[in-house]
Every structure is written in C-alpha cells, then in structure tokens.
PyMOL Python script that loads the backbone (N, CA, C, O; Angstrom):
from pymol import cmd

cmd.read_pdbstr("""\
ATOM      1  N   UNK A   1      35.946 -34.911  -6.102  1.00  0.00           N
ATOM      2  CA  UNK A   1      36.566 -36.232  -6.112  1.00  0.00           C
ATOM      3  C   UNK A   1      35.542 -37.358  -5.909  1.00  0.00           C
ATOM      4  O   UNK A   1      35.656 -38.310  -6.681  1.00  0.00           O
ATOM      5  N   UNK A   2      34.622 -37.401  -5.052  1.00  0.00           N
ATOM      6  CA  UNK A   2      33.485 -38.645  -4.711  1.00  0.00           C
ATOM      7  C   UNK A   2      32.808 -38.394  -5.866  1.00  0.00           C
ATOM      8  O   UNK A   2      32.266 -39.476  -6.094  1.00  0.00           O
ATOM      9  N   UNK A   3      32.559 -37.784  -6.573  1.00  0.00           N
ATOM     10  CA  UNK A   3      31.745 -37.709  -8.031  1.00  0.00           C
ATOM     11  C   UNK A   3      32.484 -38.744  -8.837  1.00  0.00           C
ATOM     12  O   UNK A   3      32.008 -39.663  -9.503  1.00  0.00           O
ATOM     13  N   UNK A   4      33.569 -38.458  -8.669  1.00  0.00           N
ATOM     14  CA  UNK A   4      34.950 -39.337  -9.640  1.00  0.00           C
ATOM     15  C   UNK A   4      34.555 -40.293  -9.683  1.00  0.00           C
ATOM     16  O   UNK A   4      33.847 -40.845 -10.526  1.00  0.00           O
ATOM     17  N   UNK A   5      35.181 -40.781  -8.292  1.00  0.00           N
ATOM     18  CA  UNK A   5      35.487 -42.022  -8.120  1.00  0.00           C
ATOM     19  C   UNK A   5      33.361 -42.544  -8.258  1.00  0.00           C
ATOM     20  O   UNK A   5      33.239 -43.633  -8.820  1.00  0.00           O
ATOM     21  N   UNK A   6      32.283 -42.043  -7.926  1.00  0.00           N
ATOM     22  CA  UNK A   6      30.827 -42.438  -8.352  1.00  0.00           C
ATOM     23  C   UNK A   6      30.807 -42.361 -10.310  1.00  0.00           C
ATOM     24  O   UNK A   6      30.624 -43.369 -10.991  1.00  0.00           O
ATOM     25  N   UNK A   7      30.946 -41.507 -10.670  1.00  0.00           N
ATOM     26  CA  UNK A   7      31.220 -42.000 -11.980  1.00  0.00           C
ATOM     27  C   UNK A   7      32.319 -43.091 -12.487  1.00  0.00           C
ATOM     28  O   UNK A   7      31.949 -43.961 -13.276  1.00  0.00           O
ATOM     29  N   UNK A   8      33.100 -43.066 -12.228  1.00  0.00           N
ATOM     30  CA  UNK A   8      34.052 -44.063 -12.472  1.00  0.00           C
ATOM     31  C   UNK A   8      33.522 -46.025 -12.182  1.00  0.00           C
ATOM     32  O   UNK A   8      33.837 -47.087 -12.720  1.00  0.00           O
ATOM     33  N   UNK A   9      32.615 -45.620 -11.067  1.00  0.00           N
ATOM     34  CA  UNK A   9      32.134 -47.384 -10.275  1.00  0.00           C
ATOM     35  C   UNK A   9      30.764 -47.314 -11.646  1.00  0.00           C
ATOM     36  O   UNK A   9      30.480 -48.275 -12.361  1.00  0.00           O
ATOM     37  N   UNK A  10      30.143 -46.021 -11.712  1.00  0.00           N
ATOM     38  CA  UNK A  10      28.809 -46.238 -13.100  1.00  0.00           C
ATOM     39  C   UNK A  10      29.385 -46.969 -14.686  1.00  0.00           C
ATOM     40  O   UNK A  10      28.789 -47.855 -15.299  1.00  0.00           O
ATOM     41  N   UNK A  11      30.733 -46.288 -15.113  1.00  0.00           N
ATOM     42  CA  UNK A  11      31.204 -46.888 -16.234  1.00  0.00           C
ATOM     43  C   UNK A  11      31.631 -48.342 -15.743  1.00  0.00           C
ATOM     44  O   UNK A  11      30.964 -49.250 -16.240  1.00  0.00           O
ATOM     45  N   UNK A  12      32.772 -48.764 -14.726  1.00  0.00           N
ATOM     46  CA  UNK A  12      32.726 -49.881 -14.573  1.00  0.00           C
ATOM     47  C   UNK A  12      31.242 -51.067 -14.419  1.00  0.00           C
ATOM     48  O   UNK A  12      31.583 -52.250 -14.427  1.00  0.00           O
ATOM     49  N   UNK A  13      30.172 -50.884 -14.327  1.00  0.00           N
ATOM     50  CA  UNK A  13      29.263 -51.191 -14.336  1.00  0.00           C
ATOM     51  C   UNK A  13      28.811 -51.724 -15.245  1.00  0.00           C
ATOM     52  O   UNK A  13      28.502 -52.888 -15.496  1.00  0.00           O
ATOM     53  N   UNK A  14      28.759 -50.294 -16.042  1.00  0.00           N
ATOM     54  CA  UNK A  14      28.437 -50.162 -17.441  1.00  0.00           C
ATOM     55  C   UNK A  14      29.290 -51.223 -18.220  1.00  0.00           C
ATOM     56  O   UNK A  14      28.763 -52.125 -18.870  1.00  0.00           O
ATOM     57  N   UNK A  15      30.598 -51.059 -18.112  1.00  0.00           N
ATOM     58  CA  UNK A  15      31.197 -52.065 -18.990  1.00  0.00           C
ATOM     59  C   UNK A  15      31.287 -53.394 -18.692  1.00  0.00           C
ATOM     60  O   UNK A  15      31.655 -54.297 -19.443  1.00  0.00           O
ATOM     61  N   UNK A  16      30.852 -53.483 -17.297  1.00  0.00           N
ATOM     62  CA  UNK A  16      30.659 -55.132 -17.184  1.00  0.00           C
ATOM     63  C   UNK A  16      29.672 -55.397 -17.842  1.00  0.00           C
ATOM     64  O   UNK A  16      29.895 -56.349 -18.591  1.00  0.00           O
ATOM     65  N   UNK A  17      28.606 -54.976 -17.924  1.00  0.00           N
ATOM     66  CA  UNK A  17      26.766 -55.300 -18.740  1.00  0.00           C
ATOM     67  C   UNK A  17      27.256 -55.182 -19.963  1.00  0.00           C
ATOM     68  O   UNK A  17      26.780 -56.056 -20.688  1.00  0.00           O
ATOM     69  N   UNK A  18      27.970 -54.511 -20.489  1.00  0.00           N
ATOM     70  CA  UNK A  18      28.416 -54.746 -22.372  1.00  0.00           C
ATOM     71  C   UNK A  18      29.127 -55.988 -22.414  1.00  0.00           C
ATOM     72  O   UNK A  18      28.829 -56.988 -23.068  1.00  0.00           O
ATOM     73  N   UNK A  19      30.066 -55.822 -21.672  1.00  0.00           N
ATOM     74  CA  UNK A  19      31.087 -57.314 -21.325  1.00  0.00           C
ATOM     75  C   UNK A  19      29.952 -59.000 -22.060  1.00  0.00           C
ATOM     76  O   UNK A  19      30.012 -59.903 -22.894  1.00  0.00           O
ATOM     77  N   UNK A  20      29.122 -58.471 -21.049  1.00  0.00           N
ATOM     78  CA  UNK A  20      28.431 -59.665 -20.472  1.00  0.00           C
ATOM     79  C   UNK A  20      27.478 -59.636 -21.812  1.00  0.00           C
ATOM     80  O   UNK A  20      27.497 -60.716 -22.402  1.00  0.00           O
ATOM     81  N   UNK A  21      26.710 -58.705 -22.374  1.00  0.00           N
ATOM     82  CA  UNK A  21      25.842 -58.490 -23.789  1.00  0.00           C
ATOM     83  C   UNK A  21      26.868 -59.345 -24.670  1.00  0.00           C
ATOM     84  O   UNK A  21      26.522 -60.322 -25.334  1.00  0.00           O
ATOM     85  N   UNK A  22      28.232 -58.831 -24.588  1.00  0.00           N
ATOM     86  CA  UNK A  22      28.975 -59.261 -26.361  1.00  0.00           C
ATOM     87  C   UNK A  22      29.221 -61.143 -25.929  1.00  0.00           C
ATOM     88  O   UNK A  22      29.467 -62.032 -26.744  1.00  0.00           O
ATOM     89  N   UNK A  23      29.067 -61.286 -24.527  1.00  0.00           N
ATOM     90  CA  UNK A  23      29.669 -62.630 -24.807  1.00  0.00           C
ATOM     91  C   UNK A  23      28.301 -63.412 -24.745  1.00  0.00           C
ATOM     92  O   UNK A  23      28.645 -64.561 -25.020  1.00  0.00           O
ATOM     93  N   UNK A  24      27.171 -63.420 -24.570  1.00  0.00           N
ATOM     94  CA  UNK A  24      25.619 -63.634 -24.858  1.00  0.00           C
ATOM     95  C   UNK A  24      25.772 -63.902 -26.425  1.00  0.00           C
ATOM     96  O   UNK A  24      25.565 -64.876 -27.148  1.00  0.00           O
ATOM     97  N   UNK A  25      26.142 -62.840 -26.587  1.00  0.00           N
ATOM     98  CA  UNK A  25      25.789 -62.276 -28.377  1.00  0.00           C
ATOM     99  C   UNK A  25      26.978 -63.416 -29.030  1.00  0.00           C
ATOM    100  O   UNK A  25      26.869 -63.823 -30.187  1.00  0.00           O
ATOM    101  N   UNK A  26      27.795 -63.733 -28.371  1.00  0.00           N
ATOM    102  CA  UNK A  26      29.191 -64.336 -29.163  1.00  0.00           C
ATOM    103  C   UNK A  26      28.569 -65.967 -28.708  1.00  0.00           C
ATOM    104  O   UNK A  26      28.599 -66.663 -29.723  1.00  0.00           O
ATOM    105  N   UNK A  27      28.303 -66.356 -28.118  1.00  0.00           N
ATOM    106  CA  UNK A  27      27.772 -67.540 -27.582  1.00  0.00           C
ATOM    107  C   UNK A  27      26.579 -67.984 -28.487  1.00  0.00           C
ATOM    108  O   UNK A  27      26.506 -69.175 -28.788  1.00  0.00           O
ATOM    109  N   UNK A  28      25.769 -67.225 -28.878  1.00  0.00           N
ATOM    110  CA  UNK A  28      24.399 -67.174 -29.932  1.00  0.00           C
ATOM    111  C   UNK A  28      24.801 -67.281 -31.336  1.00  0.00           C
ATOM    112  O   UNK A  28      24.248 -68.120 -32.047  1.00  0.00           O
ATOM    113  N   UNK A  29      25.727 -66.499 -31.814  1.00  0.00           N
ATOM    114  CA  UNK A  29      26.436 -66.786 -33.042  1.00  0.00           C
ATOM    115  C   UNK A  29      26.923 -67.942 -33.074  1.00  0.00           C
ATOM    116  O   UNK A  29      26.520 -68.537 -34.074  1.00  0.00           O
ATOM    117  N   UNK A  30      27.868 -68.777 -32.206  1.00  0.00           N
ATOM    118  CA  UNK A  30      28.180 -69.664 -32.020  1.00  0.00           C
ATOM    119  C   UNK A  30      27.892 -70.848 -32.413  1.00  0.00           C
ATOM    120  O   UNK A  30      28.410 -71.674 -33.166  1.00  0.00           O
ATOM    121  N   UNK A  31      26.105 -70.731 -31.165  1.00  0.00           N
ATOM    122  CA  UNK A  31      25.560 -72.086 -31.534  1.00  0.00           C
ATOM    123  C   UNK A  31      24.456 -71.960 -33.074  1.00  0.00           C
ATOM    124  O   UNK A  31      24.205 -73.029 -33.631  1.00  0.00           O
ATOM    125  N   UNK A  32      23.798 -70.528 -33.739  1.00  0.00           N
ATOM    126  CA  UNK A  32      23.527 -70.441 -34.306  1.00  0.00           C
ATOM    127  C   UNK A  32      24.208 -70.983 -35.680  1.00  0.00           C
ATOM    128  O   UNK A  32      23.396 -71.405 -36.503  1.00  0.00           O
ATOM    129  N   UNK A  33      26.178 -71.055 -36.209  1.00  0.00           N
ATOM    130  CA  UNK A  33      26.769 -71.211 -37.016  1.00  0.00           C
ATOM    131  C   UNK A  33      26.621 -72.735 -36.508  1.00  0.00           C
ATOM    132  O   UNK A  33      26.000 -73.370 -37.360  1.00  0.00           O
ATOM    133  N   UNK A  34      27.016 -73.605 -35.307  1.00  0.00           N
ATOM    134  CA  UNK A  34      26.884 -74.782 -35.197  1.00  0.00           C
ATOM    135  C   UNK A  34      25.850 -75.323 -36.413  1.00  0.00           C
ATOM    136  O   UNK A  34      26.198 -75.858 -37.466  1.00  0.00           O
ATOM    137  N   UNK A  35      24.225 -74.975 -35.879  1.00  0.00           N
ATOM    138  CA  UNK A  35      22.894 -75.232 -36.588  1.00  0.00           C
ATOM    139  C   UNK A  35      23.518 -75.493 -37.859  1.00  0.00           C
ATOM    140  O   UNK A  35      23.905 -76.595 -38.247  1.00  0.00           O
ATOM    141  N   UNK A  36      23.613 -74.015 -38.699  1.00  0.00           N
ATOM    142  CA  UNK A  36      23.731 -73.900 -39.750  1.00  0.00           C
ATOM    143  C   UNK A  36      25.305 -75.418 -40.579  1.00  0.00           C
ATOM    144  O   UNK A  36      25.504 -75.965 -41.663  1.00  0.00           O
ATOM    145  N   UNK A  37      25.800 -75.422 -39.528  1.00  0.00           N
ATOM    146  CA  UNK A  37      26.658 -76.441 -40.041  1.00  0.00           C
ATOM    147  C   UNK A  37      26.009 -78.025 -40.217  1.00  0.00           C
ATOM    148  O   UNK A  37      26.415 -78.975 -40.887  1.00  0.00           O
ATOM    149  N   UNK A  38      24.898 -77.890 -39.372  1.00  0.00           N
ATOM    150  CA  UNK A  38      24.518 -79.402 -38.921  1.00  0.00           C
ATOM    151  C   UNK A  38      23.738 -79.610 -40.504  1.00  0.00           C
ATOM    152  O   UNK A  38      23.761 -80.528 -41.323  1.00  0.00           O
ATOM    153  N   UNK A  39      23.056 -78.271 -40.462  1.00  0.00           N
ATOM    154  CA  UNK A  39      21.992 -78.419 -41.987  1.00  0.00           C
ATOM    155  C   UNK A  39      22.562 -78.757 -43.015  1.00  0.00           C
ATOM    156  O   UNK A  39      22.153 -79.729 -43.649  1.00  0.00           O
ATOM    157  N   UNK A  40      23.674 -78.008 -43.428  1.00  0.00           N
ATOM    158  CA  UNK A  40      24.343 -78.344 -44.272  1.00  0.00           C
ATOM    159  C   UNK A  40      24.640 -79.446 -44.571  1.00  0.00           C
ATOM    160  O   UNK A  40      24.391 -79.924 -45.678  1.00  0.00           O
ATOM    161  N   UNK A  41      25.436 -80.272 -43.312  1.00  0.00           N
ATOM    162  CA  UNK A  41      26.156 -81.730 -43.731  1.00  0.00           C
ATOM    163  C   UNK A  41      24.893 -82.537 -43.971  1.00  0.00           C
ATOM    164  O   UNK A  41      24.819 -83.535 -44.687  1.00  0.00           O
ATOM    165  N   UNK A  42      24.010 -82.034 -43.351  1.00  0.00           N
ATOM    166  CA  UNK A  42      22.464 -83.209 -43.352  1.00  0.00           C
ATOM    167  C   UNK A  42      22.197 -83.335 -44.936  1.00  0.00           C
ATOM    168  O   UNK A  42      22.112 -84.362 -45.608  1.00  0.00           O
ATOM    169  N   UNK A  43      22.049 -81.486 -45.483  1.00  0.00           N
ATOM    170  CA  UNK A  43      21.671 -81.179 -47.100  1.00  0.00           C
ATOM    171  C   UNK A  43      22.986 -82.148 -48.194  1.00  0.00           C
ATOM    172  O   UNK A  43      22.644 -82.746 -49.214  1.00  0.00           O
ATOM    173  N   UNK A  44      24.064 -82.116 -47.819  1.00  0.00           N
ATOM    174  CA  UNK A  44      24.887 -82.866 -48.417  1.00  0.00           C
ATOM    175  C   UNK A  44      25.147 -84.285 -48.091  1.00  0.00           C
ATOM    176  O   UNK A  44      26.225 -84.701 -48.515  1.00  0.00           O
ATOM    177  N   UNK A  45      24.378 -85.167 -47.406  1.00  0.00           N
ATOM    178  CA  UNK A  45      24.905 -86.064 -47.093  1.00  0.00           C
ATOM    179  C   UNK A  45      23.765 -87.173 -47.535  1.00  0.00           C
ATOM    180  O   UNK A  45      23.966 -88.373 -47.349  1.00  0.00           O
TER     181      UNK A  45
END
""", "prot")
cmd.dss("prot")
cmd.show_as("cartoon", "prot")
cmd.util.cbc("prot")
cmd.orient("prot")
C-alpha cells in the first residue's frame, strides 16, 4: 500500500510538470500567432 499511495504522489507530480509544459507551450503559440498577425497587417497595410 505505501508504494501506492508513493507512486500515485510520482504521477501526480508528473502530471502537474506536463500540466505546466502544455500551458508554456500554449502561451508560446499564442504570442507567436499574435507576431505572425502583427506582420501580416503591417505586409497589407
């Protein structure tokens, strides 16, 4: 059972640090598509 519940606190861990990677990663896309929007209206305007 203490193995359990010690594996169980490692995945919760684990999935907070992915958590935290995808919303890094979602935040970067973000401002990266921003950029790409700014260029654009600049190239068309």
């Amino acid at each position: 059972m203490p193995s359990e519940m010690k594996r169980l606190r490692e995945l919760e861990q684990e999935n907070a640090r992915l958590k935290k990677i995808v919303a890094d990663l979602s935040l970067d896309k973000e401002m990266l598509q921003d950029v790409i929007k700014r260029k654009l209206v600049a190239i068309v305007a």
